[in-house]
Jmol script that loads the backbone (N, CA, C; Angstrom):
load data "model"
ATOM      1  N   UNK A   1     -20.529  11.213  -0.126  1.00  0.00           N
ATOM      2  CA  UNK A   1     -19.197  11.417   0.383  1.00  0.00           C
ATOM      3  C   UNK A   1     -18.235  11.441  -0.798  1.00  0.00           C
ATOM      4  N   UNK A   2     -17.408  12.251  -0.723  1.00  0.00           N
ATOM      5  CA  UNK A   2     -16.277  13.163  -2.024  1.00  0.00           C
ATOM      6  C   UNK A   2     -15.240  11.421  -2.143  1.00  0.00           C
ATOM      7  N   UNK A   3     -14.897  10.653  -2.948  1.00  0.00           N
ATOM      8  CA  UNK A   3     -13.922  10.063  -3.508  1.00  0.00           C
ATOM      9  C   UNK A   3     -12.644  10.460  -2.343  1.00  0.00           C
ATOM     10  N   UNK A   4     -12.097  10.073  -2.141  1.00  0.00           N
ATOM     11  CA  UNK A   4     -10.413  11.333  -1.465  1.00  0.00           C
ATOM     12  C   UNK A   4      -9.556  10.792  -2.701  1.00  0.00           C
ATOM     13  N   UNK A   5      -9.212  12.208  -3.110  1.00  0.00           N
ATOM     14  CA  UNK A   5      -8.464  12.319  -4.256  1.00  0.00           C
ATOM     15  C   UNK A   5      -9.042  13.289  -5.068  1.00  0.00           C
ATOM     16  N   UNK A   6     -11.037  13.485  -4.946  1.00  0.00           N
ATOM     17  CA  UNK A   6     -10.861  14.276  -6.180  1.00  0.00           C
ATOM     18  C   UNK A   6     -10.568  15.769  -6.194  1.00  0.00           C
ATOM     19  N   UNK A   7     -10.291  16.011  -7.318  1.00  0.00           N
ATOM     20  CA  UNK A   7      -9.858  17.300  -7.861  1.00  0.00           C
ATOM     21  C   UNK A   7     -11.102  18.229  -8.181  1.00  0.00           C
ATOM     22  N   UNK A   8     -11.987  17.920  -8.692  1.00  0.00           N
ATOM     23  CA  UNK A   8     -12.519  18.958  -9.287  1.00  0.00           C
ATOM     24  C   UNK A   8     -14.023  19.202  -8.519  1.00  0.00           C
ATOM     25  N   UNK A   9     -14.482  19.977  -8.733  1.00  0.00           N
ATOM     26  CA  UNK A   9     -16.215  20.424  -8.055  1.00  0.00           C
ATOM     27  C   UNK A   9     -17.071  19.175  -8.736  1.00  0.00           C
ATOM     28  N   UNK A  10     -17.122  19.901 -10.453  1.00  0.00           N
ATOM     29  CA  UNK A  10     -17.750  18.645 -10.442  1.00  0.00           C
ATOM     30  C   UNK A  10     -17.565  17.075 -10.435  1.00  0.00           C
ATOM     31  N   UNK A  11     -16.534  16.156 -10.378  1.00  0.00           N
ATOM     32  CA  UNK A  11     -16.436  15.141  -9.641  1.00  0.00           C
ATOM     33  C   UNK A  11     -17.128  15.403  -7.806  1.00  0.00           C
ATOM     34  N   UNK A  12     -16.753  16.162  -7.430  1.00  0.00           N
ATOM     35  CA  UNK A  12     -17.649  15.919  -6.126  1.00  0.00           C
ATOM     36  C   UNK A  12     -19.175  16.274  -6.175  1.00  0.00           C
ATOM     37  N   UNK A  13     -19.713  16.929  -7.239  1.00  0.00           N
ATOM     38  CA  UNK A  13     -20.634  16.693  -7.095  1.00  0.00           C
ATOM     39  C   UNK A  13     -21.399  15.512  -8.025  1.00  0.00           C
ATOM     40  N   UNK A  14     -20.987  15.065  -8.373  1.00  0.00           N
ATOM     41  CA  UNK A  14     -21.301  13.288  -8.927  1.00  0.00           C
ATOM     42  C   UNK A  14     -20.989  12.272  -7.981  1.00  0.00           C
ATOM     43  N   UNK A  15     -20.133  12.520  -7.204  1.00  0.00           N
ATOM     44  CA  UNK A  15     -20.012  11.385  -5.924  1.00  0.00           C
ATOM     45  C   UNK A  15     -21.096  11.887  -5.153  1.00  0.00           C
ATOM     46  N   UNK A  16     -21.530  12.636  -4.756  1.00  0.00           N
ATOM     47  CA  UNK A  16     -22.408  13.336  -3.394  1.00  0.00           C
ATOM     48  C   UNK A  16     -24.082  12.897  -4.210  1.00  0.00           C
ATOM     49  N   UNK A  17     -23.813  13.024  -5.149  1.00  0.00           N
ATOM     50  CA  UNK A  17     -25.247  12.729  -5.808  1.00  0.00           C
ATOM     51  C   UNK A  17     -25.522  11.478  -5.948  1.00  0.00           C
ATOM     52  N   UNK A  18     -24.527  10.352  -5.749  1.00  0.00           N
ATOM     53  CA  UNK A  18     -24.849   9.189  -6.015  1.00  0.00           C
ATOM     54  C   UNK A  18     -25.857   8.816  -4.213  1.00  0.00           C
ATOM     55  N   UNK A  19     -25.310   9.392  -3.186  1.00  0.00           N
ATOM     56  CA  UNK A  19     -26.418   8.822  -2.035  1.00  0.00           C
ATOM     57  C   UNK A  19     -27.546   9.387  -2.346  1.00  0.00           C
ATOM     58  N   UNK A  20     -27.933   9.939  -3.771  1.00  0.00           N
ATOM     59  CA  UNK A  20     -29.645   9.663  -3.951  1.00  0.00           C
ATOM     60  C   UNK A  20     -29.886   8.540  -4.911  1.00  0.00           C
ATOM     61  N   UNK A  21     -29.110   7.607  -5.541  1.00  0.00           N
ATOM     62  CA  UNK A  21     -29.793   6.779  -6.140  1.00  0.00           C
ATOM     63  C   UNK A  21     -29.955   5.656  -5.602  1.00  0.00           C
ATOM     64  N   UNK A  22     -30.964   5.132  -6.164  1.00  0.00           N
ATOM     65  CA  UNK A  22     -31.865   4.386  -5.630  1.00  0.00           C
ATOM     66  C   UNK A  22     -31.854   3.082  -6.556  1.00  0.00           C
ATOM     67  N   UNK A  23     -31.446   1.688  -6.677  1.00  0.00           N
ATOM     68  CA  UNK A  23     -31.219   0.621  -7.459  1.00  0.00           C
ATOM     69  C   UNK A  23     -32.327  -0.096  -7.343  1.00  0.00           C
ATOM     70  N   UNK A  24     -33.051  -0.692  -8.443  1.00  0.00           N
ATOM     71  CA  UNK A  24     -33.822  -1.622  -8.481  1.00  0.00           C
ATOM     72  C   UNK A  24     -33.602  -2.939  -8.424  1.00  0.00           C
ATOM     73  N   UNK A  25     -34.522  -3.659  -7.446  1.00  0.00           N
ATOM     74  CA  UNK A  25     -34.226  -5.362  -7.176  1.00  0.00           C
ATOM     75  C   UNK A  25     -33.532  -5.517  -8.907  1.00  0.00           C
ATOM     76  N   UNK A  26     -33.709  -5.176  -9.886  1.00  0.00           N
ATOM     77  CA  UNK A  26     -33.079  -6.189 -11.063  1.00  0.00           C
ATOM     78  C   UNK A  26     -31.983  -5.745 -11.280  1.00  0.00           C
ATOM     79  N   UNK A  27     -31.680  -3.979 -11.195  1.00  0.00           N
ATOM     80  CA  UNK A  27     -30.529  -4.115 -10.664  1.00  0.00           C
ATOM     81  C   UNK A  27     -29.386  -4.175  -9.989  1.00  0.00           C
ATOM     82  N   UNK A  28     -29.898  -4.716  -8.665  1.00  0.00           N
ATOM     83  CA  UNK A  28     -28.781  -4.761  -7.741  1.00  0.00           C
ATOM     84  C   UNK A  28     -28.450  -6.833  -8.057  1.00  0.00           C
ATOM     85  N   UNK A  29     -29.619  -6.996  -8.614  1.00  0.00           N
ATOM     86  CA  UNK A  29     -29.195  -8.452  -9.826  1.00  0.00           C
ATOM     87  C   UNK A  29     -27.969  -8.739 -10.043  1.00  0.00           C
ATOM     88  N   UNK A  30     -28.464  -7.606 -11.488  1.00  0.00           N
ATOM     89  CA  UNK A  30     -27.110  -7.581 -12.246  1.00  0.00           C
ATOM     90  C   UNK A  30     -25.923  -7.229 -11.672  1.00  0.00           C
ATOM     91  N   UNK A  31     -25.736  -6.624 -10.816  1.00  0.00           N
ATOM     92  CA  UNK A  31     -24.565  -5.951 -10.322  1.00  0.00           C
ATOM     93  C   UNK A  31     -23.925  -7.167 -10.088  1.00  0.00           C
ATOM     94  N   UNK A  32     -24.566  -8.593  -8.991  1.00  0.00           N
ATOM     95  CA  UNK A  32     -24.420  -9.528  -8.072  1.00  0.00           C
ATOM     96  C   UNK A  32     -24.276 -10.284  -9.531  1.00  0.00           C
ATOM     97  N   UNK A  33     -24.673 -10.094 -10.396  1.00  0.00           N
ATOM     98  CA  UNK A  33     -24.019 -11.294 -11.354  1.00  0.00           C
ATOM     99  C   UNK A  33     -22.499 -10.881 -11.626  1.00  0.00           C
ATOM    100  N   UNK A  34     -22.191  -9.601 -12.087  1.00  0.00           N
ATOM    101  CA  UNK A  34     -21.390  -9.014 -12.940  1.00  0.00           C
ATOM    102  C   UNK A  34     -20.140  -9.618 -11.732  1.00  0.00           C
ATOM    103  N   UNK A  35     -20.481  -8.569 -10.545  1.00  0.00           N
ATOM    104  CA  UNK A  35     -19.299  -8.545  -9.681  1.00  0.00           C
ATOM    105  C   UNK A  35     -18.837  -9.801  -8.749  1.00  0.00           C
ATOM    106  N   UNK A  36     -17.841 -10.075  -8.235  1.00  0.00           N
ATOM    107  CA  UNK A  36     -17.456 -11.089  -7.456  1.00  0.00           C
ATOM    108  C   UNK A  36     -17.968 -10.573  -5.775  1.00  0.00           C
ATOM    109  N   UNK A  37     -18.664 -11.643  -4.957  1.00  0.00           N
ATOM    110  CA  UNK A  37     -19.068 -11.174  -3.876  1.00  0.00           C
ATOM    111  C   UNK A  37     -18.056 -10.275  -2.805  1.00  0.00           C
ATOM    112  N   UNK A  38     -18.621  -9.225  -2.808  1.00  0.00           N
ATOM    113  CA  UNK A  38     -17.968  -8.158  -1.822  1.00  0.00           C
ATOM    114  C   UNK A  38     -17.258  -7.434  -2.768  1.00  0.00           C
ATOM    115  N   UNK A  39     -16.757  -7.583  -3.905  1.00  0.00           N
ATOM    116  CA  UNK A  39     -16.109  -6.418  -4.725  1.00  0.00           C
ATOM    117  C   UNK A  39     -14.610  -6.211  -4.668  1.00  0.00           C
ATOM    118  N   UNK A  40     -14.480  -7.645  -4.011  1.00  0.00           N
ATOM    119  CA  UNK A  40     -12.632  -7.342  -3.827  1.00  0.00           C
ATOM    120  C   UNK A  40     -11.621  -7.416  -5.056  1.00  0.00           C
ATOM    121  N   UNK A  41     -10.745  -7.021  -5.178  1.00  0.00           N
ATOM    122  CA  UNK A  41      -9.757  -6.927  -5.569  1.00  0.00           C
ATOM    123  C   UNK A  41      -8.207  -7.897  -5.090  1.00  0.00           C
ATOM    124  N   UNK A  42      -7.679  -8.312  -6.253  1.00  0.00           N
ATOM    125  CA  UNK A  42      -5.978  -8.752  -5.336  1.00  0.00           C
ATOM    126  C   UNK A  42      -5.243  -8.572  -4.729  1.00  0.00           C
ATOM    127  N   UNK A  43      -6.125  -7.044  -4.198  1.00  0.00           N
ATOM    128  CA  UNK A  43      -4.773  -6.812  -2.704  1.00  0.00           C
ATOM    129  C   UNK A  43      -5.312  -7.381  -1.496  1.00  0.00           C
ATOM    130  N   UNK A  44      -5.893  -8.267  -1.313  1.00  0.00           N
ATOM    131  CA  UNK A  44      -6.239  -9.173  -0.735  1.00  0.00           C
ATOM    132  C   UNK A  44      -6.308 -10.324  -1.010  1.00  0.00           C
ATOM    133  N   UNK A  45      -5.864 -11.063  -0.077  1.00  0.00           N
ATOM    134  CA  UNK A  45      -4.986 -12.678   0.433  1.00  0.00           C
ATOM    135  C   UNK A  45      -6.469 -13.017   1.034  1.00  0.00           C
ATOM    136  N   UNK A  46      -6.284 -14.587   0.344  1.00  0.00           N
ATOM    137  CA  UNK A  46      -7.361 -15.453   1.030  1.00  0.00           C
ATOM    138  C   UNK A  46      -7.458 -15.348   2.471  1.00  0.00           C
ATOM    139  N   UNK A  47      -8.774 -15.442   2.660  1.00  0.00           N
ATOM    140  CA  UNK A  47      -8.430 -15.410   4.342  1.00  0.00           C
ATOM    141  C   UNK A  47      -9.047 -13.898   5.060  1.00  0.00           C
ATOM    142  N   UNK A  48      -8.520 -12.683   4.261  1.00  0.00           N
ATOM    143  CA  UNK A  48      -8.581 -11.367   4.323  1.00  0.00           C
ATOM    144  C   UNK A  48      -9.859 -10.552   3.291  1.00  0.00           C
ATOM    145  N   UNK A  49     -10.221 -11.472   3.026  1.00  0.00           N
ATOM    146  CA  UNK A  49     -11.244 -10.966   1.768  1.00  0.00           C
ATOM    147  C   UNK A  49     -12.961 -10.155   2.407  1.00  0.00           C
ATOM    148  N   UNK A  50     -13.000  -8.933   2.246  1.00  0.00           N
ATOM    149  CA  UNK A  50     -14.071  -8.728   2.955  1.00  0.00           C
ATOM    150  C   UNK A  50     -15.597  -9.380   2.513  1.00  0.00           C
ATOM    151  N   UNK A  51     -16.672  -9.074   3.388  1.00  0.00           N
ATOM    152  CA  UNK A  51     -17.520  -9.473   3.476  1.00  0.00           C
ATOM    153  C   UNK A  51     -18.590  -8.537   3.419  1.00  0.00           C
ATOM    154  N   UNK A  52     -19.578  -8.162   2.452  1.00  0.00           N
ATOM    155  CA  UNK A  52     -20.875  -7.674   2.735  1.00  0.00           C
ATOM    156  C   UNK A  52     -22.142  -8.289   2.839  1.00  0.00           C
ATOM    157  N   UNK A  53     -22.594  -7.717   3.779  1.00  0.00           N
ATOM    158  CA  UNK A  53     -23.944  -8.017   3.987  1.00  0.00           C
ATOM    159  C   UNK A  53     -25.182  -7.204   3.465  1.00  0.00           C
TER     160      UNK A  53
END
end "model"
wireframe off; spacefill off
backbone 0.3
color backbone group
């Protein structure tokens, strides 16, 4: 699925290509180390913070 916003072909076709990759248990790891759970950002207020499963 295209970003909304992008401009160019190829940006959409680098977003559309990403639902073929495929992450390995080590790194969907690292990701879970790097990132804060769920991936939020400060435009969200305690309370409001999403959740993935």
């Amino acid at each position: 699925m295209p970003i909304p916003g992008t401009r160019s072909p190829r940006r959409i076709q680098e977003n559309t290509g990403a639902a073929d990759l495929t992450l390995t248990d080590t790194e969907i790891e690292a990701i879970d180390e790097i990132l804060p759970r769920g991936c939020f950002g400060a435009r969200y207020t305690k309370g409001h913070v999403p959740v993935w499963i």
